[in-house]
N, C-alpha and C positions, 0 to 999 in steps of 0.2 A: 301342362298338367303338373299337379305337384301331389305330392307324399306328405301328407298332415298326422302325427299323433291327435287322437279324439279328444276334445277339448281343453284344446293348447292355441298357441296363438306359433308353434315349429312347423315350419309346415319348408320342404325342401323341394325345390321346383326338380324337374326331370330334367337332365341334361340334353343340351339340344346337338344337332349332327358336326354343330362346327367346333361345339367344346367337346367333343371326342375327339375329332382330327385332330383337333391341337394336342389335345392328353398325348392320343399316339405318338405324333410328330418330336414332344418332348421327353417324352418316353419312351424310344423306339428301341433303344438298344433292349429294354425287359423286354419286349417281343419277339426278339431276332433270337437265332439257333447258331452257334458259333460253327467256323469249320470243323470237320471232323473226317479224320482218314482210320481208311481200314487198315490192318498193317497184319503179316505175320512177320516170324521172327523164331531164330534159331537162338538156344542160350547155352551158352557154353560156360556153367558155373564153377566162379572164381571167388570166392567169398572177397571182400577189402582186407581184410587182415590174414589172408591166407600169405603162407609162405611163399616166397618169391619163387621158388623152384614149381611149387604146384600153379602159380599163375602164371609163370613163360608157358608148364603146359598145356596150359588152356588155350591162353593164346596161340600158340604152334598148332592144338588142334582145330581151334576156330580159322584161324589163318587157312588149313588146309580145306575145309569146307566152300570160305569163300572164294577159293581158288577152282576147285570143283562148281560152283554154283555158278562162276562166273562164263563158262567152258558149257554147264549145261541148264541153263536156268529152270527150265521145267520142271526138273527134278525137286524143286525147293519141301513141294509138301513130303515128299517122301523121304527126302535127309533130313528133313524137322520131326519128323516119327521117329526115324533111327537114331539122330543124335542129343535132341535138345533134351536140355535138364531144366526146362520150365515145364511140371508135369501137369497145369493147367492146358497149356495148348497144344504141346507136341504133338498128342492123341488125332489133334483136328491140322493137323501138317501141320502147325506152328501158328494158327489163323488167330488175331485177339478181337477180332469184330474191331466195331468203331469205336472210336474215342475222340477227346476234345483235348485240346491242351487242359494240362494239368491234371490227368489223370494218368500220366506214367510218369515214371523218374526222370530229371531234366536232360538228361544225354542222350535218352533215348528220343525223346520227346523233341530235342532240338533238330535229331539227323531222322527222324519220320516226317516232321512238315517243312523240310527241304525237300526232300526226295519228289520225284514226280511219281505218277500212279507207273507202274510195271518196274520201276528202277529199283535198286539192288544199293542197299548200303556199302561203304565200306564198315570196317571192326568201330564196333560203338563200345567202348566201355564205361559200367554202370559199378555200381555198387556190389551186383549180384554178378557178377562175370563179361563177357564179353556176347554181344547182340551182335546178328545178320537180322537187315531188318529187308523187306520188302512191301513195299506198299502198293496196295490192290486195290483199292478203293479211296475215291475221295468226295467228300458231298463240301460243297460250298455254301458259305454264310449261307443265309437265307434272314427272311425277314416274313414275319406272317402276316398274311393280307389284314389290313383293318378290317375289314368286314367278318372274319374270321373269331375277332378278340371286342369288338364293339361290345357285346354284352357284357363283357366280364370290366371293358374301360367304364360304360357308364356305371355299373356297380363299384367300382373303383371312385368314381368323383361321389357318386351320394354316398358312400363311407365315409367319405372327407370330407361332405359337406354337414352331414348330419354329425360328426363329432365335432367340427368346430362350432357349430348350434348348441351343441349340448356344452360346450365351452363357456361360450357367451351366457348362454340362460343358468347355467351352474354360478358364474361369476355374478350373475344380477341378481338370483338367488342368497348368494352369500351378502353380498354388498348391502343388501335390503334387509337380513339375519341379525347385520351385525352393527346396523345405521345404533346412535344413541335413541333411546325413545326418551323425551317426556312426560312425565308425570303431573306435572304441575296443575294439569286440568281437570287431575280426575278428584274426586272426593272421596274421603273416606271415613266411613263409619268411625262412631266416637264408641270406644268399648270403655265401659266402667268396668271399675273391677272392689270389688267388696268384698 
């Protein structure tokens, strides 16, 4: 079966099951869903250019936390209510949903996808203070069944085949536009002029 403009000679065949496999096959990372962990996180805010005295006490206070946390872990959402100065999550014990590399700042980011699900950071320091990070959740890569994304692959090749058509017939179009023509055959009226 093919997809023809009405009288044109474009006409763009339908892709068939093995030129989808392969699309996928070469294409397979735009399909896939990167890992992503759940994480909360306690913030014991230190600004970077804060005075060295107000950032040992941050650190002394975060230090005592994860000391405390370490002794009763359970506890985590409810010391992330009472102490963290991230006032996005605290409310929710400290909880930031899921996320993908590259959506937190790199420190944290580096010591959340070591960690295992239930595990307990040590002191992560970022730009914004010092992190207790705990990770509770982890979804792994994933890749989405071909059969899932087929529709939207074969509309993927006839984009690409019908622009490079319209490439080609634009180029033979111009080429034919712009050919020299001869004259030399035609005749032309003799105009007097009086």
């Amino acid at each position: 079966i093919a997809s023809c403009l009405v009288g044109s000679e474009m006409c763009i065949r339908d892709s068939s099951d093995a030129d989808v496999k392969s699309y996928y096959e070469q294409n397979a990372k735009q399909y896939g869903v990167d890992e992503q962990r759940r994480a909360s996180h306690i913030l014991i805010a230190a600004n970077k250019d804060a005075p060295a005295a107000e950032k040992a006490a941050a650190k002394a206070k975060a230090e005592k936390l994860l000391e405390t946390l370490r002794k009763s872990p359970q506890d985590f959402a409810k010391l992330a209510k009472e102490n963290s100065n991230d006032p996005g999550s605290a409310e929710r014990g400290g909880d930031l949903d899921f996320f993908s590399k590259g959506m937190m700042v790199k420190p944290f980011e580096d010591a959340a996808f070591k960690l295992k699900q239930g595990e307990l950071s040590d002191l992560v320091e970022s730009d914004y203070g010092y992190h207790i990070i705990k990770v509770t959740a982890i979804k792994p890569a994933t890749l989405k069944p071909l059969e899932q994304v087929k529709g939207d692959i074969a509309n993927d090749i006839r984009k690409q085949l019908v622009t490079k058509k319209y490439a080609e017939t634009a180029d033979v179009f111009s080429n034919t536009v712009y050919e020299p023509v001869s004259y030399t055959h035609l005749t032309l009226p003799t105009i007097l002029l009086v």
